[in-house]
C-alpha positions as CSV (number, residue, x, y, z in Angstrom):
1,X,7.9,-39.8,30.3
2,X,8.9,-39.3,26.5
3,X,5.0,-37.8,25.9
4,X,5.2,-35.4,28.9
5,X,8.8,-33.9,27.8
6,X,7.3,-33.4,24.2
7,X,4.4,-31.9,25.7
8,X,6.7,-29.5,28.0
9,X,9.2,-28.6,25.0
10,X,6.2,-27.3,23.2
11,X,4.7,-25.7,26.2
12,X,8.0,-23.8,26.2
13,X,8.2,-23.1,22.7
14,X,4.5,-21.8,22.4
15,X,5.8,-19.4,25.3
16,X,8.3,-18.4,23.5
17,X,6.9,-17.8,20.3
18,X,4.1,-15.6,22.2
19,X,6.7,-13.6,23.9
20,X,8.4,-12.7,20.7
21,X,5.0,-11.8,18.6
22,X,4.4,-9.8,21.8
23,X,8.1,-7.7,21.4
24,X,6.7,-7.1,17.7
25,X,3.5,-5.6,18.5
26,X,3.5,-1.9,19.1
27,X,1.5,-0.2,21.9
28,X,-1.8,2.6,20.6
29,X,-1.4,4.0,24.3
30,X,0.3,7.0,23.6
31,X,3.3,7.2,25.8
32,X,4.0,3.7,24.9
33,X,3.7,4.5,21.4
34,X,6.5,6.9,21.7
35,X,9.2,5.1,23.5
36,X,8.4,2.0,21.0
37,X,7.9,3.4,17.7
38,X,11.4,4.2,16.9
39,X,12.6,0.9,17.3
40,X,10.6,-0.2,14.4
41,X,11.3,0.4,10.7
42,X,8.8,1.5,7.8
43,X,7.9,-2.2,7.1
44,X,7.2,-3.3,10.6
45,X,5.1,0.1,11.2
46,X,3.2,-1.0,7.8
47,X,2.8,-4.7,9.0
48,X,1.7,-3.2,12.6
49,X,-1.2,-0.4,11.0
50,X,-1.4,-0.9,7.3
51,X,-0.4,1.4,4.6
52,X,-0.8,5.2,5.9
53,X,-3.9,7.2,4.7
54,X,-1.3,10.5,4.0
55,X,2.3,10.1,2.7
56,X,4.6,12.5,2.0
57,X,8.2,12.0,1.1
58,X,11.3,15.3,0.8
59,X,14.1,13.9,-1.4
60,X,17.2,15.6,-2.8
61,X,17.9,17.1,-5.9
62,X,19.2,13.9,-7.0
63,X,15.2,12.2,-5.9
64,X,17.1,10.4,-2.5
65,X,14.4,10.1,0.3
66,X,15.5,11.5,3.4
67,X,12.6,12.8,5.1
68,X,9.4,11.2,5.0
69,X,6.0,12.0,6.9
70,X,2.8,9.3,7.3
71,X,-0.6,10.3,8.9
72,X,-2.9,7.3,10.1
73,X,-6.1,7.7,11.7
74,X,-7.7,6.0,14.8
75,X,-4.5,3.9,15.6
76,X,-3.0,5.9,19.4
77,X,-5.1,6.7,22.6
78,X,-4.6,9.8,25.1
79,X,-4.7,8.9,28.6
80,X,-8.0,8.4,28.9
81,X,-8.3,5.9,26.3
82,X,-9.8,8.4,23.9
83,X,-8.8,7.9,20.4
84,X,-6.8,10.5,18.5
85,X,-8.1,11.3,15.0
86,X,-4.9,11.2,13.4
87,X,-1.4,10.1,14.7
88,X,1.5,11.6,12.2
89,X,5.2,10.2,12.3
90,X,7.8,12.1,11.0
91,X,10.9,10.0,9.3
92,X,15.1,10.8,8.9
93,X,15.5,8.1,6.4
94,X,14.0,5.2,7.9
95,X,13.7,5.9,11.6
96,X,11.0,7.8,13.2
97,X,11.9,11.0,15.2
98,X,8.5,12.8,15.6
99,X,5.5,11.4,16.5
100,X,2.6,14.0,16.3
101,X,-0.4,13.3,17.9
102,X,-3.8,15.5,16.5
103,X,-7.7,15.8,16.7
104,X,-8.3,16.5,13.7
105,X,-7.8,14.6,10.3
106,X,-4.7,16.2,9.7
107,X,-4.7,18.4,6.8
108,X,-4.0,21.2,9.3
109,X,-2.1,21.3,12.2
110,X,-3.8,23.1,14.9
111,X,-1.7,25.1,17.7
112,X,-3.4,23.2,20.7
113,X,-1.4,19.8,18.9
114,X,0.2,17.7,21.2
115,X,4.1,16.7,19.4
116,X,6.7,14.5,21.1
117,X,10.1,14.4,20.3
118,X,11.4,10.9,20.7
119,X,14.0,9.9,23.1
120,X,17.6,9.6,21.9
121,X,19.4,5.7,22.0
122,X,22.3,5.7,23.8
């Protein structure tokens, strides 16, 4: 009896545990992408992808960051499971609020760009 309610507690807490890494892990399907990516912070986005290939931060006068934009490459898929060259995520201090989705590797922004604003918390 005492082995099979051991056995059962860790059952449990292996679910658990798996449910939670799962609620860290952030979706490359692009619509999932976008309602997920703003509830994750600059270190979570680098623990999820890696350091970005392109960064670029706007500070203040006074060298404050409060605008940054990342490019990655490879990391989001369209609808039809097609990669996107480059995904771009465009930061107010440490949150995302753009999240611009290109095929090409992102030193130009082409008109035919597909850029979604993401939705506002209530």
């Amino acid at each position: 009896m005492k082995k099979t309610l051991t056995l059962i507690t860790f059952s449990l807490a292996c679910l658990i545990s798996s449910a939670q890494a799962a609620d860290n892990q952030i979706s490359n399907a692009e619509k999932d992408f976008i309602s997920q990516i703003n509830g994750f912070d600059k270190q979570q986005i680098i623990q999820a992808f890696g350091e970005p290939s392109k960064m670029e931060d706007l500070k203040t006068n006074d060298d404050k960051v409060v605008a940054s934009i990342w490019q990655y490459h490879y990391i989001n898929t369209n609808e039809n499971g097609e990669y996107y060259q480059t995904t771009e995520l465009d930061f107010l201090d440490d949150k995302v609020v753009m999240v611009v989705f290109m095929n090409n590797d992102g030193s130009e922004v082409p008109a035919d760009a597909v850029s979604a604003p993401l939705p506002q918390k209530q």
